[in-house]
C-alpha positions in Angstrom: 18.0 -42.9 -27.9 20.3 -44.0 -30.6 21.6 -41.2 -33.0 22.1 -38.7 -29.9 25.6 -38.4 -28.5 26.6 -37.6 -25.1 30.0 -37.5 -23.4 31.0 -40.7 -21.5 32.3 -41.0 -17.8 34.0 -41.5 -16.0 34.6 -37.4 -16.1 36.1 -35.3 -13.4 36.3 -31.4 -12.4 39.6 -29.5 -12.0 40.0 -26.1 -11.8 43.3 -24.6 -13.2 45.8 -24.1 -10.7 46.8 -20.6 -12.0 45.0 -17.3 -13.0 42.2 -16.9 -14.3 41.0 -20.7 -12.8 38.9 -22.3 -15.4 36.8 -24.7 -14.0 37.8 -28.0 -16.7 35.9 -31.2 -16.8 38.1 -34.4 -18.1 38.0 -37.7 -19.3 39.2 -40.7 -17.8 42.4 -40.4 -20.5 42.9 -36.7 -19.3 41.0 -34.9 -22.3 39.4 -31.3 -21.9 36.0 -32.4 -22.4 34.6 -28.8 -21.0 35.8 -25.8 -19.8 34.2 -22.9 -18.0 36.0 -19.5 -16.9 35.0 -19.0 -13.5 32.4 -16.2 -13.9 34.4 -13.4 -11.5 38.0 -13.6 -9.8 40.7 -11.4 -8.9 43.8 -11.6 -10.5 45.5 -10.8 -7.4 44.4 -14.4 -5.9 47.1 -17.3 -5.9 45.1 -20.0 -5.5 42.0 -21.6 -7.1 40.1 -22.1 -3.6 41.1 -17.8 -3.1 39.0 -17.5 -6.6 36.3 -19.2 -5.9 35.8 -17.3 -2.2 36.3 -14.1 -3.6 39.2 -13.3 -1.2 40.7 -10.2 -3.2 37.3 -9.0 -3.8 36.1 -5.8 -2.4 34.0 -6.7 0.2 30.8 -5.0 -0.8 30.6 -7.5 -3.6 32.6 -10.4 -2.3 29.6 -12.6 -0.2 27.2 -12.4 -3.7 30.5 -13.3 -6.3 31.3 -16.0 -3.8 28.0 -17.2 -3.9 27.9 -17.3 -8.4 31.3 -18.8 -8.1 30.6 -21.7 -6.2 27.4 -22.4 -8.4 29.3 -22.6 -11.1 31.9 -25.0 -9.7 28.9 -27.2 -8.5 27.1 -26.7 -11.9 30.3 -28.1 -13.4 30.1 -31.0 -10.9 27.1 -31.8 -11.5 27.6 -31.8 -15.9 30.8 -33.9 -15.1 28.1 -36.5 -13.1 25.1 -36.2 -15.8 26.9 -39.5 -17.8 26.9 -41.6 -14.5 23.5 -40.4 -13.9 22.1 -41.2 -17.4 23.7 -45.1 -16.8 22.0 -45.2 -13.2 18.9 -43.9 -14.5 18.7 -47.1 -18.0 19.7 -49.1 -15.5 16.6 -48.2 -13.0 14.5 -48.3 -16.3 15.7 -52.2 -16.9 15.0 -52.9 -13.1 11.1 -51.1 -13.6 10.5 -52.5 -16.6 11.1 -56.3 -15.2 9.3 -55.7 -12.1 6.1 -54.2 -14.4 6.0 -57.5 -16.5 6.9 -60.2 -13.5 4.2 -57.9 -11.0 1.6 -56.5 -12.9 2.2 -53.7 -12.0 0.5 -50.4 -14.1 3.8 -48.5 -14.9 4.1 -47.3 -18.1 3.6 -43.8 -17.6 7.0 -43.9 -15.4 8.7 -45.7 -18.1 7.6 -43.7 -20.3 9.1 -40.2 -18.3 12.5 -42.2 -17.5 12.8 -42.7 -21.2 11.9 -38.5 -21.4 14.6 -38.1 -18.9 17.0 -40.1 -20.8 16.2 -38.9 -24.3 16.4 -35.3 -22.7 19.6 -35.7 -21.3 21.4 -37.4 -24.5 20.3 -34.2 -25.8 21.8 -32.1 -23.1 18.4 -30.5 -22.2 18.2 -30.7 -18.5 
């Protein structure tokens, strides 16, 4: 894994408190680390959570933009977890690897697609 570079966590999810309500993931020290415009809004909305539901949407459309929006909120969620994730998952290959050598037991085709995980997520291929 060495030579690929990820972001580090702690990171979090905000979402702009005015119009147009980009979704940004931060640092622990703050820094934009990511941002996303949220793929449809109104500009008549005042708040992000209005945005996100589609409120000042016509109705026809509002239930399927609603739907994109809030994917892409959780998508965002989900990127700001990935560097917690990639920790949890070294850590369960430490835990596999030790119970392989004290056990016997025949795992080195899981070790071998936790390290594909981990490679794959240093590079940011999900």
């Amino acid at each position: 894994m060495t030579g690929h570079i990820h972001t580090p966590g702690p990171l979090r999810v905000r979402m702009d408190d005015r119009w147009p309500f980009d979704i940004v993931t931060v640092d622990a020290g703050g820094n934009k680390v990511f941002r996303r415009r949220l793929p449809s809004h109104s500009s008549s909305d005042r708040t992000a959570s209005d945005a996100i539901a589609g409120v000042h949407l016509p109705e026809k459309c509002r239930d399927e933009w609603a739907a994109e929006n809030s994917r892409a909120v959780a998508d965002e969620v989900l990127r700001a977890a990935a560097p917690d994730m990639l920790v949890a998952l070294g850590a369960a290959r430490k835990w596999i690897e030790i119970a392989t050598r004290n056990l016997g037991l025949p795992s080195a085709e899981t070790l071998r697609v936790i390290d594909q995980a981990m490679a794959n997520a240093t590079r940011g291929v999900l």
